[in-house]
N, C-alpha and C positions, 0 to 999 in steps of 0.2 A: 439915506439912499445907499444902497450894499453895491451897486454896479453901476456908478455914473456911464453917460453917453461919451467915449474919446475922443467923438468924432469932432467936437465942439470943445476942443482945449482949450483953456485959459492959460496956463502954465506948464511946464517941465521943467523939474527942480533935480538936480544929482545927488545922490548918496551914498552912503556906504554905513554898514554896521561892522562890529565884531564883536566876539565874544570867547574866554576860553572859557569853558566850564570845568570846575574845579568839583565835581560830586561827577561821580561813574552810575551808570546805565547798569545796574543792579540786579533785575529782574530779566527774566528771560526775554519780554515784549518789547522792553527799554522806552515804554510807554512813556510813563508817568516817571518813575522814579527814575532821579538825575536828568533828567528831561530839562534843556533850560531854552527859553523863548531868546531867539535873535531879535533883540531887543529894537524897534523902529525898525522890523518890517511891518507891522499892522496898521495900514494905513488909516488916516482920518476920516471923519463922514465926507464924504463927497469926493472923495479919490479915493486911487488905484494906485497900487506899487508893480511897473516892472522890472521884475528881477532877471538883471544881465550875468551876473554871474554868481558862484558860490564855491567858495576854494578852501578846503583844510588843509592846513598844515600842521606835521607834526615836530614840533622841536626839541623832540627827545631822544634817545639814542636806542630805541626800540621800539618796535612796529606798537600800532594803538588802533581799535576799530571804530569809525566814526557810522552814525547815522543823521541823516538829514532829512524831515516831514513836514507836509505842506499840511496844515490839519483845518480840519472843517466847520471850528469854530477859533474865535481869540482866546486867548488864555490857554494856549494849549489846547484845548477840549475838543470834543470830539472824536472823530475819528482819523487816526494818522495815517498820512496817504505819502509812502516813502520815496524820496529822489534816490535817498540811495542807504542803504539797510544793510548793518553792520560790517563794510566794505574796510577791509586792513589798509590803514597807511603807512609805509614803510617809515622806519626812521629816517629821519631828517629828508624830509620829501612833502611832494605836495599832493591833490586829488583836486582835480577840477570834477565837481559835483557836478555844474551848469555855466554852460559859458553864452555868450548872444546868440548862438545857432541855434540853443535850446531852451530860450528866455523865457518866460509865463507870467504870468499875471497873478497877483494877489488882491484880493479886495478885503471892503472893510471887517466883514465877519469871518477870516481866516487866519491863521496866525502858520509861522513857522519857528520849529523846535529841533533842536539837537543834540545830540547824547555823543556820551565817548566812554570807548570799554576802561581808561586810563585816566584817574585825575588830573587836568592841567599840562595833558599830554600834544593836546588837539588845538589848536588858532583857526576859527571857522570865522573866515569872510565875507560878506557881500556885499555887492555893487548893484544898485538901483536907481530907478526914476521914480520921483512922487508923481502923478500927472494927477493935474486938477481940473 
């Protein structure tokens, strides 16, 4: 099932991932390479992840460009559908990507991937609901 019914919940479970990635966005597209999946956003069969929010921080002493892509398969794949595409974060600062104002939905066949123009420059957050 790729889009259970919400209206009939069984559960809401709290989460959060993180992730820095350590390999840079190499390519002009920032596709594929240095690409790395926000690991436990891609929900199980029969649920839905809403994502409340998505926050980078840089903890380094020089601006770094992040990107952040909801894509239209798991594993990456597909086609990347950008929140926010190579957007500079100043040193030592944060970017709130997506916060509850601007939350969405992920289902089982989507995945979310991140890139950064700086190795191990970037702390990319998220705060979720598994709903079952």
């Amino acid at each position: 099932m790729a889009n259970p019914n919400i209206l009939s919940v069984t559960s809401i479970y709290g989460g959060t991932a993180y992730v820095i990635p350590s390999s840079t966005a190499a390519n002009s597209a920032w596709k594929y390479d240095g690409t790395t999946a926000l690991t436990g956003l891609t929900p199980a069969s029969g649920s839905v992840h809403k994502i409340d929010s998505i926050v980078v921080s840089n903890t380094t002493g020089s601006a770094a460009a992040a990107n952040v892509a909801v894509y239209s398969a798991v594993s990456l794949g597909g086609v990347a559908n950008y929140l926010a595409y190579q957007i500079s974060v100043p040193a030592n600062a944060s970017l709130i990507v997506t916060d509850k104002t601007t939350s969405f939905y992920v289902t089982e066949n989507q995945s979310i991937g991140v890139a950064t123009g700086t190795s191990s420059a970037l702390t990319f957050v998220a705060s979720f609901e598994i709903i079952t």
